[in-house]
C-alpha positions as CSV (number, residue, x, y, z in Angstrom):
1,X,-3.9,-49.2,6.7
2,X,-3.9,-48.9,10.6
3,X,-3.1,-45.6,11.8
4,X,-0.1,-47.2,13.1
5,X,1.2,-47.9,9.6
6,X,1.1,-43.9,8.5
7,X,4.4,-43.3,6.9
8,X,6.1,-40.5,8.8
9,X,5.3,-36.9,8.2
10,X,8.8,-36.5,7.1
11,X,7.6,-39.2,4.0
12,X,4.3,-38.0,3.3
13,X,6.0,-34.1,2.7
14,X,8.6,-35.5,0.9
15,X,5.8,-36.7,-1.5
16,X,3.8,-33.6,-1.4
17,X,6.8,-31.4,-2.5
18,X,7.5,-33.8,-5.5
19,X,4.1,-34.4,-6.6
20,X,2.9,-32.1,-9.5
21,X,-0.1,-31.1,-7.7
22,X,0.3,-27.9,-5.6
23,X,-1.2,-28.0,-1.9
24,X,-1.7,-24.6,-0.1
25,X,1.1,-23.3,2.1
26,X,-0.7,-24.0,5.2
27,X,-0.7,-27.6,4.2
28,X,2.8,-27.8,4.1
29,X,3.1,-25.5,7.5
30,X,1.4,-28.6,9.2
31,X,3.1,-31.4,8.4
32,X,6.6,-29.9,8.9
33,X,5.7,-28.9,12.4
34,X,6.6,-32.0,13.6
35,X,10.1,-32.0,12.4
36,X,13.8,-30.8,13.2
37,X,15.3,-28.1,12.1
38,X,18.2,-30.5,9.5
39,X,14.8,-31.9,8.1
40,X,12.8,-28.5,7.4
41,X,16.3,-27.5,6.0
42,X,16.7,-30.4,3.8
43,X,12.7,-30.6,2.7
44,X,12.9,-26.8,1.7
45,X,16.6,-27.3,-0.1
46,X,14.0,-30.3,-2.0
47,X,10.9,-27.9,-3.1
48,X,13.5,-25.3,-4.4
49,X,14.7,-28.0,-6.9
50,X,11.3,-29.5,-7.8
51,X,10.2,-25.1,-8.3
52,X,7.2,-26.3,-5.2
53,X,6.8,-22.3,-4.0
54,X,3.7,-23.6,-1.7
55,X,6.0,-26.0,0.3
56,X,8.6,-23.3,0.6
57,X,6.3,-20.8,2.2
58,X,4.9,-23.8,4.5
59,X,7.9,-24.2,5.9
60,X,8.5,-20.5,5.9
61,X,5.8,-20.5,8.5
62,X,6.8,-23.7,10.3
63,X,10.5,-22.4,10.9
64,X,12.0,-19.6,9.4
65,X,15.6,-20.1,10.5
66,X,15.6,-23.5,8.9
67,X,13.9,-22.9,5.4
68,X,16.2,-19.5,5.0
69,X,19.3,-21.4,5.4
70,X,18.0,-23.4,2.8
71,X,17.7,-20.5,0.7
72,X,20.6,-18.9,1.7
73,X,22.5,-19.7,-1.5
74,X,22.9,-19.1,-5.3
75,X,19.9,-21.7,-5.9
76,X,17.6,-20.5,-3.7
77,X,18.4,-16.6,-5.4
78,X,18.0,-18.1,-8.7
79,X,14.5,-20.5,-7.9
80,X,13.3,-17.0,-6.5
81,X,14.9,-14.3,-9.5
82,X,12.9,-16.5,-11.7
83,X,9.5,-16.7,-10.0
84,X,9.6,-12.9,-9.6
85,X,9.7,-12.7,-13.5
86,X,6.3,-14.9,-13.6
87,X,4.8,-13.3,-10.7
88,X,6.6,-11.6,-8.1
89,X,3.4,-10.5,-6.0
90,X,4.7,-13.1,-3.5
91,X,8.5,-12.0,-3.2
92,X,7.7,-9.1,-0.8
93,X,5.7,-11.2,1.8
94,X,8.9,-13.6,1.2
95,X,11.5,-11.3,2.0
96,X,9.6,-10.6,5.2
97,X,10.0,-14.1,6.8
98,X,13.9,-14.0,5.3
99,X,15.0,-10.7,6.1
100,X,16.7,-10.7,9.3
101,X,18.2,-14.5,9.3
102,X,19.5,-14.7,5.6
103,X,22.7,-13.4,4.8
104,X,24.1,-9.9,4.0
105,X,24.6,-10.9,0.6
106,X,21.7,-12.2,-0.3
107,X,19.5,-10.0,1.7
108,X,20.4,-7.2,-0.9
109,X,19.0,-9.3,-3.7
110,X,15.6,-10.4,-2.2
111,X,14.8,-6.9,-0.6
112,X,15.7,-5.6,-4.8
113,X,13.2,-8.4,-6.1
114,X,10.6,-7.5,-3.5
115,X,11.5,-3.8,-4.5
116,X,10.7,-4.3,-8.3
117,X,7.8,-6.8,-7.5
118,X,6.4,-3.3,-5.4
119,X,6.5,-1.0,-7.9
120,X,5.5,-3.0,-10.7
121,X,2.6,-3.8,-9.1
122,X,1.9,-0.3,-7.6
123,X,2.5,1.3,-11.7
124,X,-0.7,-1.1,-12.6
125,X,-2.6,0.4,-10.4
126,X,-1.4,3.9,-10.4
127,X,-2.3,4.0,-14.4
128,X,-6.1,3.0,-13.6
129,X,-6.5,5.9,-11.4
130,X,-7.6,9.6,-12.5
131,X,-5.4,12.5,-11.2
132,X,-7.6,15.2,-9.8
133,X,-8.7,18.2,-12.1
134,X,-10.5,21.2,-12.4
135,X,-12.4,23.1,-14.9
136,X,-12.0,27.0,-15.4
137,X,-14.4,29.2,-18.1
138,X,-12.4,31.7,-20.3
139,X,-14.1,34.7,-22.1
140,X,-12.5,33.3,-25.6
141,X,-12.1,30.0,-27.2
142,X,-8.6,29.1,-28.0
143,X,-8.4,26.9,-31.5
144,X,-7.4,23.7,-30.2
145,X,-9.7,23.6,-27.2
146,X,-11.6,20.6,-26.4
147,X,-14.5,21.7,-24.9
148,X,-16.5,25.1,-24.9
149,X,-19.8,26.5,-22.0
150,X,-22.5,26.4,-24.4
151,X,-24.4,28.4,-21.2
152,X,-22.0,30.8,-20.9
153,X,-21.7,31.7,-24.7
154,X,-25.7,32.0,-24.8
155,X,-25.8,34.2,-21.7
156,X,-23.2,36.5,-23.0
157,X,-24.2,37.1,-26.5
158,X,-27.9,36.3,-26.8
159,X,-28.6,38.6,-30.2
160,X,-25.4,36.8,-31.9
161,X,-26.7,33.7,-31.0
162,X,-30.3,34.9,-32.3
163,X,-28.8,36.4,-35.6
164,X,-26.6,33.4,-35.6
165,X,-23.8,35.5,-35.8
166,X,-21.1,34.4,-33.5
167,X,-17.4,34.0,-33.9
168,X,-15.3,32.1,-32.1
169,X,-14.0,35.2,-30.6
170,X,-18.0,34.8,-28.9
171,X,-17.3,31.1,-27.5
172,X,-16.5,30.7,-24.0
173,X,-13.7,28.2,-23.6
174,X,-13.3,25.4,-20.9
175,X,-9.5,25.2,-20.1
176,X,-8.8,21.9,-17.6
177,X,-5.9,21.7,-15.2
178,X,-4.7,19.6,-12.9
179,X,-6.0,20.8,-9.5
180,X,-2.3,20.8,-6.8
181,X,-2.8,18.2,-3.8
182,X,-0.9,18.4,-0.7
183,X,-1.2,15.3,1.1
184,X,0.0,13.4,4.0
185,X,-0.6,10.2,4.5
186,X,-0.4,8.9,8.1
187,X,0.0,4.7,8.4
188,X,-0.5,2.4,10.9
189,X,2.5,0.0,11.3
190,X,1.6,-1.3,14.9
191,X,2.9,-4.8,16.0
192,X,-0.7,-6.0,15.8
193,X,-0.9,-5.9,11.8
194,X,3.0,-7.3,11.3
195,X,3.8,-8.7,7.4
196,X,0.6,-8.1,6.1
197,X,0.6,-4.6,7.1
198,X,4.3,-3.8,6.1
199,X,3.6,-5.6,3.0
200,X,0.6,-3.3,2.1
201,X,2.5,-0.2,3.3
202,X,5.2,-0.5,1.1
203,X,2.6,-1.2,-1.9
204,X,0.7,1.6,-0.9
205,X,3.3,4.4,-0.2
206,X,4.8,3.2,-3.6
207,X,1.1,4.1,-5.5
208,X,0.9,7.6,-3.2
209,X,4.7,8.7,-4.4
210,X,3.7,7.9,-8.6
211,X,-0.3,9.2,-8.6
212,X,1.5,12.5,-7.1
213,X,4.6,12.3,-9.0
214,X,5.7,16.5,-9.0
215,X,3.0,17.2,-6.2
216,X,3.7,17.8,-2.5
217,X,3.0,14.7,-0.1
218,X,4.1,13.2,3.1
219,X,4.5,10.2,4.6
220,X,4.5,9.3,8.4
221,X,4.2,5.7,10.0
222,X,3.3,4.9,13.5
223,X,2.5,2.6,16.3
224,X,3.2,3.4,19.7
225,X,5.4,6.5,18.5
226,X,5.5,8.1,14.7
227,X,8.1,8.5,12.5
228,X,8.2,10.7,9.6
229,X,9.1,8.7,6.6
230,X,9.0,11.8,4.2
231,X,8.4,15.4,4.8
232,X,6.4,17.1,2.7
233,X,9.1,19.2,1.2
234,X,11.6,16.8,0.5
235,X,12.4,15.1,-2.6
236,X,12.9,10.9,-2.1
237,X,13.0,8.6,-4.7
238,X,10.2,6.1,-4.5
239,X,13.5,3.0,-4.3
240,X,14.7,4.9,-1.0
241,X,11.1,5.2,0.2
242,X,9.9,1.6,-0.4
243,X,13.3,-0.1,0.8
244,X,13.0,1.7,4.2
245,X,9.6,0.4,4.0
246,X,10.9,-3.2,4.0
247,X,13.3,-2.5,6.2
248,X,11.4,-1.4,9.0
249,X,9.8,-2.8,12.0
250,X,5.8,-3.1,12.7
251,X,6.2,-3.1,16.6
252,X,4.4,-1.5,19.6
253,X,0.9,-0.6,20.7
254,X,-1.4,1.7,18.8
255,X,-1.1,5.9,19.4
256,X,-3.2,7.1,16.3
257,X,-3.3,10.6,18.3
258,X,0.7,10.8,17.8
259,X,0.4,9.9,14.3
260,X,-2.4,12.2,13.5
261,X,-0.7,15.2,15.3
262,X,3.1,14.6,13.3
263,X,0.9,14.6,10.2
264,X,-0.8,17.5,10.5
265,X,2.9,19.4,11.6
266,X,4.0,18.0,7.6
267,X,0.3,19.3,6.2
268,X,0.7,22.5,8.0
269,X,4.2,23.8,6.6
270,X,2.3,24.0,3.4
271,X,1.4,28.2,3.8
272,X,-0.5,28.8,0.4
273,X,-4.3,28.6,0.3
274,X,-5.5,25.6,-1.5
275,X,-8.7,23.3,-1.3
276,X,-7.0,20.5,-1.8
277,X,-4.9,19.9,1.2
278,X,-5.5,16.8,3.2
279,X,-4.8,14.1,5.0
280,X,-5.4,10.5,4.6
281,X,-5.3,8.0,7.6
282,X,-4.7,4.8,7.1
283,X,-5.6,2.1,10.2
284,X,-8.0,-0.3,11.9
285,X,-8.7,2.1,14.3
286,X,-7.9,0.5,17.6
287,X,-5.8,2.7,19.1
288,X,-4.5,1.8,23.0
289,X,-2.0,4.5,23.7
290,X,-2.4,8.0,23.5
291,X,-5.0,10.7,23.9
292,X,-8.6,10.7,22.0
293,X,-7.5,11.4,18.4
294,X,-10.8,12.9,17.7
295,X,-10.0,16.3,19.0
296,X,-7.2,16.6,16.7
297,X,-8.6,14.9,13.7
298,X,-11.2,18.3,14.0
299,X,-8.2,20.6,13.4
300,X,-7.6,18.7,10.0
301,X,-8.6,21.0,6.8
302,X,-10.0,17.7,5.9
303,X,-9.2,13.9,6.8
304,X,-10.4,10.7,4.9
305,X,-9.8,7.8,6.8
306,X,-9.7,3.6,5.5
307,X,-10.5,1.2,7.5
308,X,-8.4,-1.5,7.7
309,X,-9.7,-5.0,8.9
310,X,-8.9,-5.2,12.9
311,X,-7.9,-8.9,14.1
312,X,-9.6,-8.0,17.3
313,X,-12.7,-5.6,18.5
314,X,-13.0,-5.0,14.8
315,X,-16.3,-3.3,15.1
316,X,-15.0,-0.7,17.4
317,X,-11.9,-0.1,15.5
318,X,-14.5,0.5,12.1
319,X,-16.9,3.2,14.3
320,X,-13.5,5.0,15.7
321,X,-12.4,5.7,11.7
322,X,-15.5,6.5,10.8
323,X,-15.9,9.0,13.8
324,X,-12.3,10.3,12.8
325,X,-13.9,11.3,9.4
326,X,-16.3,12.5,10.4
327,X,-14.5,14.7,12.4
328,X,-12.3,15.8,9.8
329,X,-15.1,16.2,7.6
330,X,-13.5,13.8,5.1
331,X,-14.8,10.5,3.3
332,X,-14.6,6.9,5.1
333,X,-13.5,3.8,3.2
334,X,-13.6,0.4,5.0
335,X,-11.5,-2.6,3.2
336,X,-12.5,-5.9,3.9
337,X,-9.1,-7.3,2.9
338,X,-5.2,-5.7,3.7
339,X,-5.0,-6.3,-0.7
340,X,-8.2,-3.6,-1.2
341,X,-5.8,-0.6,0.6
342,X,-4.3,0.2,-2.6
343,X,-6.8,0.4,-5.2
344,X,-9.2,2.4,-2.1
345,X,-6.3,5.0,-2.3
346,X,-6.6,5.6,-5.9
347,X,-10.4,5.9,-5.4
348,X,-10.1,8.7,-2.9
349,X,-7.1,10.7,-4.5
350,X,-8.9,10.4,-8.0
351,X,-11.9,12.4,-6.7
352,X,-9.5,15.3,-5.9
């Protein structure tokens, strides 16, 4: 065939949607660059019928205005209500692209799907990770007491132990509890890290609010200013917390000094004396507004940082977080991926 005999790109989509064998969104993207907005419409009205989720976030990509009215009907809810019950991980990044252009109506139901896809995924996590304890000796062992300090009981009665005379009056007892954290949690959500980052936050605020279900944390975003999602004295239900999430906006330069500082205002209303009162920075480091945040990541009681991937400079972004934890005397994680934020979370808060 001469290249002059290509069928349209209009055809050769067509063919790609209805074909059984799934092509990568990107694929899709790049064929439907080329046409009008009645024909993106049309092609994406097409892969809803033939269930082709690929093509649908192709043309997602190639022109959102076009694919969402597309979607912006009882089908296209249903196509997607039905998906999410396979595998919602993709309905979040999809209620992204749809958000502002879709309909009241239906914008309600996508932002629930992405909602539920959220927390189900962050509960699977959540359960792999170990909330923090700590140990404490007691001079007597309680029946029903899982562990005992062998050392302790030797130390304190070493004739018993001779004359092999002990009771369990003698036994020093190990009681466990689970050691009180006070966190905040401070996010980056500048314009340069837009769906991915959202996407990640929501996850990620959403595994924060159930490993510390009953325990004191906060929650502040920022770019170029920072806004205090939840104090650390206020109750919010992890819905509220995740839907303002997905309702927000990741716009604006980088301040992490602004961020850093309304954090540690949440992490110092907290008056009692505890070890286990942090903060946990969250961001690829690159900050281009603001003051040094060095300084004031030194007046932290402690401050673990992640890295997050940077799409530009990335190797001074990494050395400014793991300066900034060094600073605050706290542990430094780098993620290669936006998907690893999570599951580095639960790593850190496990080992307190």
């Amino acid at each position: 065939m001469r290249l002059t005999d290509r069928p349209p790109d209009k055809e050769i989509l067509k063919f790609e949607i209805i074909r059984k064998k799934k092509k990568k969104p990107d694929y899709y993207r790049h064929l439907a660059n080329t046409l009008d907005y009645k024909e993106i419409k049309e092609l994406t009205y097409l892969a809803i019928q033939y269930k082709n989720l690929e093509a649908i976030m192709g043309m997602l990509k190639s022109n959102v205005y076009a694919a969402t009215d597309a979607l912006d009907c009882e089908e296209g809810v249903k196509f997607f209500s039905q998906k999410a019950e396979e595998s919602g991980a993709f309905v979040p990044e999809v209620y992204f692209f749809v958000r502002r252009p879709i309909s009241e109506k239906y914008k309600y139901i996508f932002r629930r799907l992405a909602r539920q896809s959220i927390i189900k995924m962050s509960l699977k996590i959540t359960s792999k990770g170990i909330r923090g304890q700590f140990r404490k000796t007691i001079p007597h062992y309680e029946i029903g007491m899982p562990e005992f300090d062998l050392d302790e009981t030797i130390q304190h009665n070493p004739l018993k132990v001779y004359k092999k005379s002990l009771s369990h009056k003698d036994i020093y007892g190990i009681k466990r509890k689970r050691q009180k954290r006070k966190v905040v949690m401070i996010l980056d959500t500048s314009g340069s890290m837009y769906g991915r980052l959202l996407l990640n936050a929501a996850l990620t605020t959403s595994v924060l609010a159930y490993n510390m279900d009953k325990e004191d944390y906060s929650i502040v975003l920022f770019n170029s200013t920072a806004m205090t999602l939840k104090r650390i004295d206020e109750k919010k239900s992890v819905t509220n917390i995740i839907d303002e999430i997905l309702d927000s906006e990741a716009v604006g330069f980088t301040n992490i000094h602004i961020g850093l500082e309304k954090g540690l205002k949440e992490l110092n209303k907290v008056r009692d004396i505890t070890k286990n009162k942090f903060g946990i920075l969250i961001s690829d480091g690159n900050y281009n507004r603001g003051e040094d945040p060095l300084e004031i990541a030194k007046t932290y009681p402690k401050l673990h940082v992640i890295g997050m991937p940077a799409d530009n400079d990335a190797d001074r972004g990494i050395d400014t977080c793991r300066d900034l934890a060094k600073a605050g005397k706290g542990k430094f994680y780098a993620v290669e991926d936006y998907k690893e934020i999570p599951r580095a979370l639960i790593n850190l808060l496990s080992q307190h």
